[in-house]
C-alpha positions in Angstrom: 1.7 13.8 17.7 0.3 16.5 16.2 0.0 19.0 19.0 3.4 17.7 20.4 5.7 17.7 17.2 4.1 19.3 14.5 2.9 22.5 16.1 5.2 25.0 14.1 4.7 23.3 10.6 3.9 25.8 8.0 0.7 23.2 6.9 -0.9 25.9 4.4 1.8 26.4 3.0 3.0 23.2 2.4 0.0 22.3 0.8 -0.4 24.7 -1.5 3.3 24.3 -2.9 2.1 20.7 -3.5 -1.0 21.6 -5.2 -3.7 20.7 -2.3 -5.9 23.3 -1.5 -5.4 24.9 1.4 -9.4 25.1 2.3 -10.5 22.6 4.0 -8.9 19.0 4.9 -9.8 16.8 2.1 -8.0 16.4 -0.9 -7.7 14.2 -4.0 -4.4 12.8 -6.0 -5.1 12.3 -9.4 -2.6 9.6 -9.9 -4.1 7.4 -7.5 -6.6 6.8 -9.8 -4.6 5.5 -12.3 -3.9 1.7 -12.5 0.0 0.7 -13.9 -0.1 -2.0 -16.8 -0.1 -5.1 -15.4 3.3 -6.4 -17.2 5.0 -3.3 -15.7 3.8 -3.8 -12.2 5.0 -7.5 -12.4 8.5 -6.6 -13.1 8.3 -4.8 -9.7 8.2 -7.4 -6.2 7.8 -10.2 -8.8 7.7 -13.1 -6.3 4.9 -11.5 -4.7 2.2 -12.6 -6.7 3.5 -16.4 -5.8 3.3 -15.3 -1.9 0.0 -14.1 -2.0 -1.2 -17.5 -3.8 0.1 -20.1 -1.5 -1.3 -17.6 1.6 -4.7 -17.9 0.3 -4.6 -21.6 -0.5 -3.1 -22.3 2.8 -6.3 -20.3 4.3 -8.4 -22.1 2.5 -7.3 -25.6 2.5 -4.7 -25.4 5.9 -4.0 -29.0 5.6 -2.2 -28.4 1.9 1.7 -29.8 3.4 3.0 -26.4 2.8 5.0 -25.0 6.1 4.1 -21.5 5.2 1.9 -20.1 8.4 -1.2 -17.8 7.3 -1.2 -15.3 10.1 -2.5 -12.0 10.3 0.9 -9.8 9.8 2.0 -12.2 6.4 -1.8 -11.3 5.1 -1.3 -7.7 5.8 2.7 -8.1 4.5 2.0 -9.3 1.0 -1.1 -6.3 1.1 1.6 -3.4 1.5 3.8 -5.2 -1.2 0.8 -5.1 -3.7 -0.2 -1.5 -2.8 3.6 -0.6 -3.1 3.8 -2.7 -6.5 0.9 0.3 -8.0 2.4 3.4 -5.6 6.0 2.6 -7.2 
């Protein structure tokens, strides 16, 4: 992708306007290391604390009655929803 479509990008440049330094390829956000109040973060995918509950009893104890199927992409689902809950 990158030497197909993203050949004629300006990448210095655009990092510097966003306040990465332009040396090098690393770079650290500041506001990832900040963790939301827990009360606010609720209010945002609010079921989603529910979801992630039943998957991990289901893993744990599969024969629970409960139709909801523990599979790889409903794991890795709720995961994004929880990471989107603090990126939000």
């Amino acid at each position: 992708m990158n030497s197909a479509y993203l050949t004629t990008l300006p990448r210095e440049i655009m990092r510097s306007k966003a306040g990465f330094p332009t040396n090098g390829r690393s770079f650290y956000l500041a506001r990832a290391a900040l963790d939301p109040h827990t009360s606010i973060s609720k209010k945002l995918f609010p079921g989603i604390g529910e979801w992630h509950d039943r998957l991990a009893e289901k893993g744990l104890n599969p024969d629970n009655n409960d139709p909801l199927q523990p599979i790889v992409a409903a794991n890795a689902f709720v995961q994004v929803i929880l990471m989107l809950r603090k990126t939000f």
